[in-house]
TORTIVO-785580 format. One record per residue (C-alpha): residue number from 1; x, y, z. Coordinates in steps of 0.2 Angstrom, whole numbers. Each point is the difference from the previous one (the first is absolute). Layout:
! residues N
@num = NUM, east = X, north = Y, up = Z
...
! end
This chain:
! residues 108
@num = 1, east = -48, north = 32, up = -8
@num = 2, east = -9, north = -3, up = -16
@num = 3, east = -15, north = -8, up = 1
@num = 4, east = -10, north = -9, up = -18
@num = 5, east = -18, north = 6, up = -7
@num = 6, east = -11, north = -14, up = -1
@num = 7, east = -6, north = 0, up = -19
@num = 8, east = -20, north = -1, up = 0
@num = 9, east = -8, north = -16, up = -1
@num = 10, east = 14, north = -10, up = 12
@num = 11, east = 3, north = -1, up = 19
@num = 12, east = 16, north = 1, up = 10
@num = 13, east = -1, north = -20, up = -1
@num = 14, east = 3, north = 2, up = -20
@num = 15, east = 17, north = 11, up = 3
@num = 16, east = 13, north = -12, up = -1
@num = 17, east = 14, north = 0, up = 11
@num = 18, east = 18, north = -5, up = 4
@num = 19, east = 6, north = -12, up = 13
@num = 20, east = 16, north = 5, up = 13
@num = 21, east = 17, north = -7, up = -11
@num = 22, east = 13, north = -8, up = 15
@num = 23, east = 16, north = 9, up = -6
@num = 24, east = 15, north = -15, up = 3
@num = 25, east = 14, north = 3, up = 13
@num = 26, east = 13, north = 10, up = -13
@num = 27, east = -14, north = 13, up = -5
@num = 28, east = -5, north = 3, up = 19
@num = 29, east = 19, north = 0, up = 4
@num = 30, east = 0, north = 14, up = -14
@num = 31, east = -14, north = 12, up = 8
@num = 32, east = 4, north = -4, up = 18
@num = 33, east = 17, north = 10, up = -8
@num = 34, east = -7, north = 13, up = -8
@num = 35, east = -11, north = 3, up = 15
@num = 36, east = 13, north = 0, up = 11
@num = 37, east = 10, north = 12, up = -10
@num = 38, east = -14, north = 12, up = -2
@num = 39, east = -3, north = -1, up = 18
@num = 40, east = 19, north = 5, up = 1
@num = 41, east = -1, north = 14, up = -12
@num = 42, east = -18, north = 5, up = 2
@num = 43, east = 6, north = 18, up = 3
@num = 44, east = 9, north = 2, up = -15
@num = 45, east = -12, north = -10, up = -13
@num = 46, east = -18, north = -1, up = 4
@num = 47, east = -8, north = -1, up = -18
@num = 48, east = -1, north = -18, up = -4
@num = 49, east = -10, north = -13, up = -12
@num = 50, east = -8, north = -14, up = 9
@num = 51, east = -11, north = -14, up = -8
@num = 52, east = -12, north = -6, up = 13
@num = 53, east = -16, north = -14, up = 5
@num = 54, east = -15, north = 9, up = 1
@num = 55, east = -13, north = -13, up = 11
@num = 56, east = -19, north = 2, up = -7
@num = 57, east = -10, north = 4, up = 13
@num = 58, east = -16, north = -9, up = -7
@num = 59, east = 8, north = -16, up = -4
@num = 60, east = 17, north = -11, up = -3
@num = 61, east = 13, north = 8, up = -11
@num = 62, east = 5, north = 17, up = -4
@num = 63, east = 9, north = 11, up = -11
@num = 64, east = 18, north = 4, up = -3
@num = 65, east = 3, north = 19, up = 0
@num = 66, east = 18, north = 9, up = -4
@num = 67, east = 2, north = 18, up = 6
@num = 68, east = 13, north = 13, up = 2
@num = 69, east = -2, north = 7, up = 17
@num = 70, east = 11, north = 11, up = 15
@num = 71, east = 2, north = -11, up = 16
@num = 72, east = -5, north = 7, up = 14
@num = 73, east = 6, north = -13, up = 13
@num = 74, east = 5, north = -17, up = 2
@num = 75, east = -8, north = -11, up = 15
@num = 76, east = 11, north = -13, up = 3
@num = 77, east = -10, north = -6, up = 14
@num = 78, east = -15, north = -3, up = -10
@num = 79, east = 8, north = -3, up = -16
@num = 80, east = -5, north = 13, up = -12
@num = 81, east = 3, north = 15, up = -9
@num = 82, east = -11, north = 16, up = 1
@num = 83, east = -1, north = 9, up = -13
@num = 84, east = -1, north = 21, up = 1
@num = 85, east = -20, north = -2, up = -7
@num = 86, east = -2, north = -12, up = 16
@num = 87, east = -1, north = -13, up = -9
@num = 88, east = 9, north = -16, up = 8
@num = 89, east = 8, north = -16, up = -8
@num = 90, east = 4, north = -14, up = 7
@num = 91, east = 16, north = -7, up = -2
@num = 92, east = -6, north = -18, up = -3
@num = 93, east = -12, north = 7, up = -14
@num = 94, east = 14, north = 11, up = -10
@num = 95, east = 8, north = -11, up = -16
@num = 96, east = 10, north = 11, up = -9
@num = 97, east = 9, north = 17, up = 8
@num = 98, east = 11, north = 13, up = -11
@num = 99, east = 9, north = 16, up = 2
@num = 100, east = 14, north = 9, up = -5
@num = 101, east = 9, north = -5, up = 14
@num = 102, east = 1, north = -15, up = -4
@num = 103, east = 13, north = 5, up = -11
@num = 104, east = 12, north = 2, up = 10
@num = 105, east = 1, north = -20, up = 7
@num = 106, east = 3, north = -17, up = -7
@num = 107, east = -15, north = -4, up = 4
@num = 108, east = -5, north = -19, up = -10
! end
């Protein structure tokens, strides 16, 4: 995960951050698809691109952070994806998912 240098002569309560956006019903009904197709074919396309919330830790708000990454496994039981670096992604928190995949579904 990235993390931002604080520039000399601020604190972390300077570095502005973004609040969690609430997707509508046709953008989840769009990722819980494409989730739910990767899961499907997770053996045969694991490279994706995923768009994700980042809670800070220090205070309210976060950051928005797009990355190309191998799944490693999908927990449906807990919701999330872990990727191969161990990071793991809650579903709730992904906004945007895209792979190659993809391609080969109407998906809308």
């Amino acid at each position: 995960m990235k993390t931002k240098k604080i520039p000399d002569g601020f604190t972390a309560a300077d570095i502005q951050t973004e609040s969690s956006i609430c997707t509508c019903e046709t953008p989840k009904a769009v990722l819980n698809e494409k989730l739910r197709i990767l899961c499907e074919y997770a053996d045969e396309y694991s490279e994706i691109t995923v768009t994700y919330f980042v809670p800070d830790k220090k205070k309210s708000g976060g950051e928005y952070v797009t990355v190309c990454v191998t799944v490693r496994k999908f927990d449906n039981y807990e919701r999330k994806l872990i990727l191969q670096d161990g990071t793991e992604i809650l579903f709730e928190d992904i906004t945007e998912l895209d792979s190659e995949l993809f391609n080969r579904f109407d998906i809308e």
